[in-house]
N, C-alpha and C positions, 0 to 999 in steps of 0.2 A: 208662418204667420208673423208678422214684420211689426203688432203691436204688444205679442205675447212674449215678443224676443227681448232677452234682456240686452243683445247688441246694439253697438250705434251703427246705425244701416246711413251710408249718405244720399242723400234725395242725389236728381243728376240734372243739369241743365239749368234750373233753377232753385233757388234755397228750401223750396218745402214740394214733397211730391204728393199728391195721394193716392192710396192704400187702400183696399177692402181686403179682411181676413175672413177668409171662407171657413166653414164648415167643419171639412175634411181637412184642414191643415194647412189647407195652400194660401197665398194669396195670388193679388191681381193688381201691380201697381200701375202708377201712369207712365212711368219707363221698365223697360222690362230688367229686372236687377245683374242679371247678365248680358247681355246685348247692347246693353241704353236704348231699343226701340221705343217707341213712342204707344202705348199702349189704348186703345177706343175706349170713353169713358161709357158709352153706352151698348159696351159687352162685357161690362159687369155683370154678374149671373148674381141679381140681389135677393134672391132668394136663395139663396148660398151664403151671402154676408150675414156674418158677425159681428164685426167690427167696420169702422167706416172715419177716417179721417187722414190729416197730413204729417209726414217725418220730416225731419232734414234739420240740418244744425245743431245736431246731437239730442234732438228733441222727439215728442212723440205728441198729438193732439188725436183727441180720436170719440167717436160714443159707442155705446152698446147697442146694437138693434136690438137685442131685445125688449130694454127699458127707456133707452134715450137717453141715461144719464152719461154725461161728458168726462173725461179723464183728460185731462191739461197737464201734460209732461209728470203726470203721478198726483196731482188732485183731484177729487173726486168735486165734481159741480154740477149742483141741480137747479131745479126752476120750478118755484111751485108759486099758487094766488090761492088767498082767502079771501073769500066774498063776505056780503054784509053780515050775514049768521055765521060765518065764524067755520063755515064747511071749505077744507081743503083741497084744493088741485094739485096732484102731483105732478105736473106735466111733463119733466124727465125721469120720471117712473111710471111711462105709460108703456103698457104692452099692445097697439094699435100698432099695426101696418105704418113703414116710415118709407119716406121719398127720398133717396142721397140728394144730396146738392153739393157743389161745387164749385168756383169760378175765380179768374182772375179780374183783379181791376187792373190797369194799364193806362196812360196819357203820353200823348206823343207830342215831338216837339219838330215842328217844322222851321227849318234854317231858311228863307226863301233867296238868298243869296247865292248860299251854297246850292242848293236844291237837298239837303239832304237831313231826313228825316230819323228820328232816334224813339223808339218805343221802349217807357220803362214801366216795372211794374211798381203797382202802388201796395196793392196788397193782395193774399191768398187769400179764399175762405171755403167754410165748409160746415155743412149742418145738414138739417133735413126739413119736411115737412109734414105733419099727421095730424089727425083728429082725437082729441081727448072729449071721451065722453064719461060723465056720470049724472046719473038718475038724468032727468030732463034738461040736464045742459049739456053742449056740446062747442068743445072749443077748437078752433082752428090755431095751431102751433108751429110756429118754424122760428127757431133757434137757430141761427149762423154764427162761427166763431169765425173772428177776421185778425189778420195777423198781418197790418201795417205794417210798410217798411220805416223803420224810426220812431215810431209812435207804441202805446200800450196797446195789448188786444183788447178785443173787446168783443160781449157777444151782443148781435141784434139779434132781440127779440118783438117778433111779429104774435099777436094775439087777436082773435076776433069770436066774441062770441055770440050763439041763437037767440041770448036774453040776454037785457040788462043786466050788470052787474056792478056791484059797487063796493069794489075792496086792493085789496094789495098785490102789488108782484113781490115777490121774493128771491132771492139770490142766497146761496147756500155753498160753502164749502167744506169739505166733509165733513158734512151731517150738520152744520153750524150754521145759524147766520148770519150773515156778513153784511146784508144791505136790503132794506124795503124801500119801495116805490107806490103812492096812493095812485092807482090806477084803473078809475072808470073804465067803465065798455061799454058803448050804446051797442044795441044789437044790430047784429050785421055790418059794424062798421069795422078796423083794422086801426088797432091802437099798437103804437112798436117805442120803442126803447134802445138805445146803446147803453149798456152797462159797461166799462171798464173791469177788467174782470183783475181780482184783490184775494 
């Protein structure tokens, strides 16, 4: 398990790899840590993960499946909203079924002189997507942490909920608050955020 490990494991090919820590012990990364192959992100056995995020650069980024809540190289960071009564959402302490997510951004630069074209990356990211439900609200959640090249991370967060609601996002680092957000929901619509993450 490559987030449990107090080593510094080097990502390979690129500065950040990711990583799912199974069950039993083992992990699944996206190079294989002996070999350097190149590992299929969608022969992850996710119902065997644990753990779910990227290494590399003496770093670790990662969440719990079982809760959601995110671990940033040893901070612990959550995300919760109070609606208009004052009733709280824990939404990285939700125990619902979660979707990995993953992906690079990339932009390319074409020479048309030369003919010769150069693709770089702009950034990694990684999060999930689930349903936080209590009593008759039900909210649609995907939290992605993005890890620009030259720039702060930061996490988007995507929220949409069944009803109106009319209150705060929150940003928390262990256990603390660090930053609110007043942010309505019409229902059914898809309200999202970049927080820089502090």
């Amino acid at each position: 398990m490559i987030f449990a490990d107090s080593r510094n494991i080097q990502a390979v090919s690129i500065p950040f790899n990711w990583n799912a820590d199974y069950a039993d012990g083992k992990n699944y990364a996206e190079y294989d840590l002996l070999t350097h192959k190149k590992n299929d992100f969608y022969l992850i056995q996710k119902n065997q993960v644990i753990r779910f995020g990227l290494f590399g650069q003496g770093m670790k980024f990662f969440f719990e499946m079982s809760d959601g809540s995110f671990n940033l190289n040893g901070r612990r960071i959550e995300v919760e909203y109070i609606d208009e009564e004052n009733r709280t959402y824990h939404l990285t302490t939700n125990f619902a079924h979660k979707d990995l997510i993953t992906y690079k951004e990339a932009y390319s630069d074409y020479n048309n002189m030369q003919g010769i074209q150069q693709s770089n990356l702009k950034s990694i990211n990684f999060g999930y997507k689930t349903i936080y439900q209590k009593d008759n609200i039900q909210l649609f959640f995907q939290p992605i942490i993005s890890l620009p090249f030259n720039k702060s991370a930061f996490i988007e967060v995507k929220l949409t909920s069944n009803k109106d609601l009319n209150g705060y996002l929150i940003f928390k680092s262990k256990g603390l608050e660090v930053e609110r957000f007043y942010a309505p929901l019409e229902s059914n619509k898809a309200g999202q955020i970049n927080w820089t993450i502090k």
